[in-house]
N, C-alpha and C positions, 0 to 999 in steps of 0.2 A: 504494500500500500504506500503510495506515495504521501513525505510529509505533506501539508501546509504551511511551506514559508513564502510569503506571499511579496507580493513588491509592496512599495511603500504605498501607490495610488492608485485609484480602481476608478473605473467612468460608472456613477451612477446617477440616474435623474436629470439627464441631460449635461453632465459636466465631470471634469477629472475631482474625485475628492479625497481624502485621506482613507486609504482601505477601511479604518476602524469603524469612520463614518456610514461606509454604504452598508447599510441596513435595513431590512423590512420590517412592518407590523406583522404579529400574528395574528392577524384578522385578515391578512393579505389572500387573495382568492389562487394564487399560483402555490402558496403554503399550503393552507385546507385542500386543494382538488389537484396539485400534480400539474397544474397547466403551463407548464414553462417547456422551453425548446432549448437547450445549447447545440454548443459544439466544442470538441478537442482540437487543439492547433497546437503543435509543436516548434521550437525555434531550436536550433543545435547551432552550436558554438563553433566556429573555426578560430584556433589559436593565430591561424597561417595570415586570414584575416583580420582578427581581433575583432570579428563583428559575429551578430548572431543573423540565422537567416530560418526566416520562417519558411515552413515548410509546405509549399502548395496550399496558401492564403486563399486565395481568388475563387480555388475548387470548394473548400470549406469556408467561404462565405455567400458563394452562389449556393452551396445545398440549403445551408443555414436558410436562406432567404426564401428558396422555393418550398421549403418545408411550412413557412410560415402558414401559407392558404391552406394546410390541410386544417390548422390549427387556429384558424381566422383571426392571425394576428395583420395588427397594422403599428409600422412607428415611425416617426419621421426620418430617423436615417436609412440611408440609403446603400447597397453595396459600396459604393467608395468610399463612404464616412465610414460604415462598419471597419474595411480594411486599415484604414487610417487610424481609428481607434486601438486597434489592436497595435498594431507598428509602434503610437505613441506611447502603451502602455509599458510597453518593454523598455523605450528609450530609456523614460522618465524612472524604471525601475534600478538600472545602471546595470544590471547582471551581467557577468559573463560566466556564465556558465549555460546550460541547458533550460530549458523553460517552455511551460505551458501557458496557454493562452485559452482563458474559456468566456464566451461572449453566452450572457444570456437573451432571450426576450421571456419575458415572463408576465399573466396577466397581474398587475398590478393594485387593481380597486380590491379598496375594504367592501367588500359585496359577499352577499350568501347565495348560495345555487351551483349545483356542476354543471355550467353553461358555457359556451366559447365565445357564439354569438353578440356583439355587442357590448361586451365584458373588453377596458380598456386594456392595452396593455406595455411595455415598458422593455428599453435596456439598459445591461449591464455588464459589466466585462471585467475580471480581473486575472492577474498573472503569477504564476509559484516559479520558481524551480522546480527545476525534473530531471531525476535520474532514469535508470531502466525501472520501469514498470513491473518485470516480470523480470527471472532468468533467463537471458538470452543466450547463454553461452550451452550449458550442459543439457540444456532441455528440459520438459515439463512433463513431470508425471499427471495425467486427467483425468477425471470421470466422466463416465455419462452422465446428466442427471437426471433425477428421477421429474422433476419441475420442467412443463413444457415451453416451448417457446411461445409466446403470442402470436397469433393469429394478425396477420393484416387488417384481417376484417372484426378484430376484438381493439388491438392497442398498437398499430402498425409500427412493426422495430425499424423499418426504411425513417420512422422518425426519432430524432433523438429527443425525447417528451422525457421532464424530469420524476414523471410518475412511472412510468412505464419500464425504470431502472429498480423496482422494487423485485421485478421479474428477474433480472439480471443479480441483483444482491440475494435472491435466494437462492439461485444455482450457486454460484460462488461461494457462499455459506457452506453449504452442506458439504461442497467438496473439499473443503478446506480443516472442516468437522471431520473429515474422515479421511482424512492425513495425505491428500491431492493436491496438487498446485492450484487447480484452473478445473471449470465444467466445458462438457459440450451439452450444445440445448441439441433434443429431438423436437420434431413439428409431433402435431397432432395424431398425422397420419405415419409417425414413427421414422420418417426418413430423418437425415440429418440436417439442424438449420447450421448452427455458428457455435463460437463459443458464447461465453457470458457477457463479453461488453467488444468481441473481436472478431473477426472471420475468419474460416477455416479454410488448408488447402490441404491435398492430399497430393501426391506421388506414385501412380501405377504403369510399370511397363515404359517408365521413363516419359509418360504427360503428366504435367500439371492439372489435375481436375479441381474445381471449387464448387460449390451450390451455385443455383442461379440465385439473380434478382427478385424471381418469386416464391423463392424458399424462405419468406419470412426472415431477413435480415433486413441488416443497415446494408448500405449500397456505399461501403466503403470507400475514401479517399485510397487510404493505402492498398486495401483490395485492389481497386484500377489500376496505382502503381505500381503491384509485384504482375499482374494482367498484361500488362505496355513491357513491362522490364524483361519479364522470360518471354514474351514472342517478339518484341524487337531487337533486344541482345543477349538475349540465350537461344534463340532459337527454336524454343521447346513448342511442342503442341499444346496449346490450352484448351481443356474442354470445362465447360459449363455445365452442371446436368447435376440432378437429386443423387444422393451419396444416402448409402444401405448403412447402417448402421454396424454390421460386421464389417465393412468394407475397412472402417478404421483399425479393424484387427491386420486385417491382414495388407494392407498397404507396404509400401517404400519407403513412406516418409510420408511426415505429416509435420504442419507448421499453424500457429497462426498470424494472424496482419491484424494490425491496428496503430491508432497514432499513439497510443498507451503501449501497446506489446512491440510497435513496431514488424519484427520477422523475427519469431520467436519459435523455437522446434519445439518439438513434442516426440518425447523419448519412450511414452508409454498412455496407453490407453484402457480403463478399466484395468488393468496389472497383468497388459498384455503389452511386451515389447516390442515398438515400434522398430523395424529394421534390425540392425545390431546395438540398438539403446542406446546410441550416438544421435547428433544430428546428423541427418544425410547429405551427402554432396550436392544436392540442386536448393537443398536447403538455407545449404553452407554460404554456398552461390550467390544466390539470392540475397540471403542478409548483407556480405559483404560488398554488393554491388548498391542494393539500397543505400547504406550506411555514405556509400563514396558520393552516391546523385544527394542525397539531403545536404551534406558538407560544402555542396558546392563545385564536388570533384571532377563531375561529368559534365562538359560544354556542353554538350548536348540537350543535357534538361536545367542547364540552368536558369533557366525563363522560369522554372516550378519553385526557385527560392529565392524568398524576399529581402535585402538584407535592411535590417535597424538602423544602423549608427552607419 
């Protein structure tokens, strides 16, 4: 679990103010009913630089934005302000080191009702440091969990809604109760969705397979980037398609993505080893090729990093 040390100024209420300051009532309608949206946005440090560069800003504030209409938010800023706000937040925090960025919109009115409609609403955005999220190195012992994933058509996970992470803290719970790193959610109908706050890839026969987009997941930033990364410079076949739930036994290799996990393996499933209980070579791959595009290292995608300072 990542600490909370937070930068010194957070944008809330239309303005930068002293983190301590931005605070809600609990009568607030996003506290009682879960109606709030973020996003994770990571920034990774280059010494080589002395600058930090956020990572694929643009993509994680256009989903942010479009997420809004499901959740019938309106605010006066706009994707450029939003980017801008975040950029600032890091300046003004001085960091160098690694860092998260989480923008909320959340409804805001002291109002009663679980309603979307018409119920104002508000952002906000503040900044921590951040290490690795998870073991990226030796890999992750998981479970299945017993706790399904939400249904699209129950609490849709394509949004990042701060209620809808209750689902996500239960998986994680229990596997964690029962001496696991990390969960993997099953759908309703038993096939595989994702992990608990990350998506999944698998390794068979030397393709990359992942769930689709209507498997009930988040529709991943990082997901597209290891998607882009193995078919235009690994060369790998990527397939798309519902993943069996034994299939994670008996796979090559298995990883997950996220801006939290990042590209993180998985050495074992249900206490069934993955491969030879290592991470696997396209795994390996992968994260080290990720790690060089986020830094800045790869010309080629560096349009996907923002630099701060």
């Amino acid at each position: 679990m990542a600490t909370m040390e937070p930068g010194a100024i957070a944008y809330f209420e239309g303005g930068y103010v002293p983190v301590e300051e931005a605070k809600v009532s609990i009568m607030t309608h996003a506290f009682n009913y879960g109606t709030g949206l973020f996003e994770g946005i990571r920034g990774y440090y280059t010494a080589d630089e002395d600058n930090i560069l956020i990572f694929r800003l643009k993509e994680h504030v256009d989903r942010f934005v479009r997420n809004f209409n499901v959740m019938c938010m309106e605010i006066p800023e706009g994707r450029e302000e939003i980017e801008s706000i975040c950029v600032e937040l890091v300046k003004r925090s001085g960091f160098r080191e690694g860092v998260y960025i989480r923008p909320l919109c959340y409804k805001n009115e002291l109002s009663l009702g679980p309603k979307l409609r018409g119920v104002q609403s508000s952002l906000c955005c503040y900044v921590i440091k951040l290490g690795d999220y998870v073991d990226i190195a030796s890999g992750l012992d998981v479970a299945v969990s017993s706790w399904r994933r939400l249904s699209d058509n129950a609490i849709p996970s394509r949004v990042k809604s701060t209620g809808s992470y209750v689902n996500s803290s239960l998986a994680a719970t229990e596997s964690k109760q029962a001496g696991f790193d990390e969960a993997i959610f099953l759908r309703e109908d038993g096939s595989v969705a994702e992990g608990s706050a990350m998506n999944l890839f698998i390794v068979m026969g030397g393709k990359l397979i992942t769930t689709p987009t209507t498997a009930d997941i988040l529709v991943g930033i990082t997901r597209n980037t290891v998607l882009e990364l193995a078919r235009e410079e690994l060369g790998l076949e990527v397939v798309e398609r519902p993943i069996a739930r034994t299939e994670l036994y008996v796979c090559d290799e298995a990883f997950f993505s996220g801006t939290g996990a990042q590209v993180a393996p998985v050495r074992s499933v249900d206490r069934r080893v993955i491969g030879n209980g290592e991470p696997g070579p396209i795994s390996r791959e992968l994260q080290d090729l990720y790690f060089n595009v986020v830094q800045g290292k790869v010309q080629k995608y560096r349009h996907w990093c923002t630099p701060v300072y």
